[in-house]
ROFI-958524 format. One record per residue (C-alpha): residue number from 1; residue in one letter; x, z, y. Coordinates in steps of 0.02 Angstrom, whole numbers. Layout:
- num | residu | x | z | y
- NUM | A | X | Z | Y
...
REM end
This chain:
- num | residu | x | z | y
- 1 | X | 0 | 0 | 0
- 2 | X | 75 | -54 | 160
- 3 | X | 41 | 20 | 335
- 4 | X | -98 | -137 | 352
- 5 | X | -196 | -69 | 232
- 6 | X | -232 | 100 | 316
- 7 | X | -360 | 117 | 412
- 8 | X | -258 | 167 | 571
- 9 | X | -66 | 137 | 566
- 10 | X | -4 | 308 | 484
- 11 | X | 130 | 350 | 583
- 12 | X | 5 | 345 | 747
- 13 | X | -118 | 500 | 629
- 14 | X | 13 | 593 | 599
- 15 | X | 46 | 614 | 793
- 16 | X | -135 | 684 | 806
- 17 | X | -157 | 853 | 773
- 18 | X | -331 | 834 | 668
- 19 | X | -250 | 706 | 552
- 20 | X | -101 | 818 | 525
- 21 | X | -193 | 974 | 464
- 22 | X | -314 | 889 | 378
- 23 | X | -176 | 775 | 272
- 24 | X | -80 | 948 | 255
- 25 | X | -257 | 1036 | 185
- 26 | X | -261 | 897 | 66
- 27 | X | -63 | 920 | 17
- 28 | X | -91 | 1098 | -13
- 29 | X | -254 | 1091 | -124
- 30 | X | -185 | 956 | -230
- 31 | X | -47 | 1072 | -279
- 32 | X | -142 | 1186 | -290
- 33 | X | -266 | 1139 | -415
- 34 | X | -73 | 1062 | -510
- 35 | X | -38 | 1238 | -514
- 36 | X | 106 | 1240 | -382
- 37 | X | 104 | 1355 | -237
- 38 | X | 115 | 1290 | -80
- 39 | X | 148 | 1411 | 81
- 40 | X | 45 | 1397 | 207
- 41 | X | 126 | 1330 | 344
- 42 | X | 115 | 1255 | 526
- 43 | X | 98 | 1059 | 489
- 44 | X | 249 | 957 | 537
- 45 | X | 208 | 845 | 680
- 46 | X | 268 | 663 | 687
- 47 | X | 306 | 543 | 539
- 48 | X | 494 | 573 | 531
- 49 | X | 464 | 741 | 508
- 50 | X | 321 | 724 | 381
- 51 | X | 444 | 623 | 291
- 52 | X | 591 | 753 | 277
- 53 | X | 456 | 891 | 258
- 54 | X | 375 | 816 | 102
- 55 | X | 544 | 742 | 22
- 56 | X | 614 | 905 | 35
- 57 | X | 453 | 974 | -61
- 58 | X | 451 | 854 | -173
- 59 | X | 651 | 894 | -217
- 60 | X | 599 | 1070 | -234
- 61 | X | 474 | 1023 | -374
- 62 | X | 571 | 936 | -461
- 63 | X | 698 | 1040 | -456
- 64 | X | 584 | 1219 | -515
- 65 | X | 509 | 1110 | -655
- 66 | X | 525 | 911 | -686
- 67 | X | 313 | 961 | -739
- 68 | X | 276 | 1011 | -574
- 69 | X | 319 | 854 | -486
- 70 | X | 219 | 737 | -627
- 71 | X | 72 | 847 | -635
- 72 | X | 76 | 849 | -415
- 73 | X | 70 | 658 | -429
- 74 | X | -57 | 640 | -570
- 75 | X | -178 | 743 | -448
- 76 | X | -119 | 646 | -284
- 77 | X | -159 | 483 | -390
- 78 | X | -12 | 396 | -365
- 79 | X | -8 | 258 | -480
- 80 | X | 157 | 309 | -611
- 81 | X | 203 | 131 | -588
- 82 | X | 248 | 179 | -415
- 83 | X | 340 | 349 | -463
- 84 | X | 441 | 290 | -619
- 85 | X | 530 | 160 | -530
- 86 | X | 637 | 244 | -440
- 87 | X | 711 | 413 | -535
- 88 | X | 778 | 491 | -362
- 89 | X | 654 | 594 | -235
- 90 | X | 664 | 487 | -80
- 91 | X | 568 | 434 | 79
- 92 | X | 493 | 286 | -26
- 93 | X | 407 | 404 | -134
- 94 | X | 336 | 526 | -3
- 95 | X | 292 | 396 | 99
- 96 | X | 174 | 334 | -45
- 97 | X | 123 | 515 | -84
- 98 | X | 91 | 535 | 110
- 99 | X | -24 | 357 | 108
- 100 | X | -134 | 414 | -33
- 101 | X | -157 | 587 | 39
- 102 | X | -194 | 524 | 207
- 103 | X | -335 | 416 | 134
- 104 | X | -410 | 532 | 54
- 105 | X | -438 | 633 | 199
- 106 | X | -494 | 470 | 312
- 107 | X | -632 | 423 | 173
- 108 | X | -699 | 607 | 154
- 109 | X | -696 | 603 | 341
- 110 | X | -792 | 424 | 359
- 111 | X | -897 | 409 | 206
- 112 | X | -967 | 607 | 179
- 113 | X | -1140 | 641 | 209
REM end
């Protein structure tokens, strides 16, 4: 999925503070329900920083338990194609992560009742 396919260019939501906590509400209850804890925390603001922020989470799973990670990703529904093509944690992969995340939020946001 490329920026075009967003409904909004990502990198302009994650400058607005609505889009931000609401992408990082999402973050946190998929991990959640993958059994990983995830602090709360103030959101990052800005899409470099989102970047380094979830990379370095991401790293962090892996590194705790190689389960963690796979079971995050299952719930984010990243297609595994996109996951097992590169071995290494990078900004490729939490850029996808951050895409499917952030549509989630914009269709519960558009299309709920």
């Amino acid at each position: 999925m490329n920026d075009s396919e967003l409904p909004i260019p990502l990198s302009n939501a994650l400058e607005q503070p609505e889009w931000v906590l609401r992408t990082m509400q999402q973050l946190k209850k998929d991990a959640d329900l993958s059994g990983i804890e995830w602090p709360d925390e103030t959101p990052p603001v800005g899409y470099e920083v989102w970047m380094d922020y979830l990379t370095q989470k991401l790293q962090q799973m892996e590194r705790q338990n190689p389960e963690y990670l796979s079971r995050f990703l299952y719930r984010v529904d990243l297609p595994e194609k996109q996951f097992m093509q590169s071995p290494v944690i990078n900004h490729e992969l939490s850029l996808a992560v951050l895409k499917r995340e952030f549509m989630k939020v914009w269709f519960k946001h558009h299309y709920k009742p």
